[in-house]
N, C-alpha and C positions, 0 to 999 in steps of 0.2 A: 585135885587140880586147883590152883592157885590163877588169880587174873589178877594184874595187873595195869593200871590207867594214871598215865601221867602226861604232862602237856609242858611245853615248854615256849617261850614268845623267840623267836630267833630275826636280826637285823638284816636280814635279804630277803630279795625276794622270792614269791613263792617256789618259782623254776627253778634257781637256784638251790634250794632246800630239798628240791622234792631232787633234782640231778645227783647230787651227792647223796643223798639217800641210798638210790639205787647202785652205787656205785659199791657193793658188798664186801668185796674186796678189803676196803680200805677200814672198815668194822673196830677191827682191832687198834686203831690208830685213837677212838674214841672210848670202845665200849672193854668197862673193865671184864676181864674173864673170857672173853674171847680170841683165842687166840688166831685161828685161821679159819677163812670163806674163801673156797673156789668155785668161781663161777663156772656151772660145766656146760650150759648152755644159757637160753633165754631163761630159761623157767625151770631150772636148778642148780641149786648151790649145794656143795659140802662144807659142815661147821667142826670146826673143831673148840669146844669150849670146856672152863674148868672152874671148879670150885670149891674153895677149902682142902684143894690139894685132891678131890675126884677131878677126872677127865673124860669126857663124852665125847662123841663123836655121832653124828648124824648125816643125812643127808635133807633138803626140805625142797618143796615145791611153791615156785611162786604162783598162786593160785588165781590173783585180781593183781591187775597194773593199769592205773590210767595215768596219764603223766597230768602232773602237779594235782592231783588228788589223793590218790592212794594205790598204798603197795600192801597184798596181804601174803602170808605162806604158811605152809605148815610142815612141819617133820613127816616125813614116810615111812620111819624106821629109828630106833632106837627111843631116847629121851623122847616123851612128848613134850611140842612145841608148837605154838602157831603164835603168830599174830598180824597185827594192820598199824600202819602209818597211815595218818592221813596228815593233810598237807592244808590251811586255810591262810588266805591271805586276808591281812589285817591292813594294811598300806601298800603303798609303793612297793617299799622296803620293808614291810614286816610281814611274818609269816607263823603262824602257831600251827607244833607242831605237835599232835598228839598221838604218842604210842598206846597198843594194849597188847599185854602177851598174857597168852595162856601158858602156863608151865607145870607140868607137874613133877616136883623135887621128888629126885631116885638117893634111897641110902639117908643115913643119918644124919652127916653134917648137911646136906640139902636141905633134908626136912629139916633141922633146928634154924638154919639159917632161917629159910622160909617165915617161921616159927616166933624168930626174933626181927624182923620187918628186916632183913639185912637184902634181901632180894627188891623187896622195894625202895631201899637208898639206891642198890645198884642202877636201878632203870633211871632213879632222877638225875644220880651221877651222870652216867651216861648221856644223858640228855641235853645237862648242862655242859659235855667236854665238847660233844657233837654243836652246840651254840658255840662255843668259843675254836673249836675247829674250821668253822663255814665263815663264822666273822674272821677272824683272824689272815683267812683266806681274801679277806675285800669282796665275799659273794661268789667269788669264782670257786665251783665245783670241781675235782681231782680228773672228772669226766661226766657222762649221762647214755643213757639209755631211755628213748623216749619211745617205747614200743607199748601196745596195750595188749592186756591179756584181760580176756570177760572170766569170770569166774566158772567151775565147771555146769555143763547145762543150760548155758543163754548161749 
């Protein structure tokens, strides 16, 4: 199992940050390797993602959602997967935003990637296309979903 922690400063505000977030769907428009998220309800998504030419496919649960704090989830089946955004406003207009994923790399080129930090450039990648996504946007979010889910057991 591999974790990963990266933080990024993004030029909107928190709500803004945290609305596109949730907007799942739209993933792929930022995050390299992902190819498609169907939202099938409030509180699950199917992924379709790839890497060095493997492709997965899972399904995950959103486990914790408060709006403009954090969103967590976890795979139910296939690749394990979890993680959390959370959401801190720094200003008006600025908002850090820090991801952590749990991953654990299936198959070779996974684990070498893994191996070679290539999984960790991804997330910063990522990170920083999702900044230039939201700004580029002038803060306006693709949509939102401002619903909460307590985590399970509260």
């Amino acid at each position: 199992m591999t974790t990963i922690t990266e933080s990024i400063d993004v030029d909107v505000d928190v709500s803004a940050a945290y609305d596109q977030w949730t907007q799942f769907e739209s993933f792929p428009r930022f995050m390299e390797g992902v190819e498609e998220i169907r939202q099938i309800d409030d509180t699950h998504t199917h992924w379709r993602v790839g890497f060095g030419g493997a492709h997965r496919e899972f399904d995950a649960t959103i486990i914790e959602q408060h709006p403009d704090e954090r969103v967590a989830w976890k795979s139910d089946h296939g690749p394990t997967h979890a993680g959390v955004v959370t959401f801190h406003r720094l200003a008006d207009a600025k908002t850090r935003v820090t991801a952590q994923f749990d991953i654990d790399p299936q198959g070779f080129v996974e684990k070498a990637g893994d191996k070679l930090g290539i999984v960790d450039n991804r997330v910063k990648g990522d990170l920083a296309r999702f900044k230039q996504f939201i700004e580029n946007r002038d803060g306006r979010p693709t949509g939102s979903w401002r619903g909460d889910v307590s985590p399970p057991g509260r």
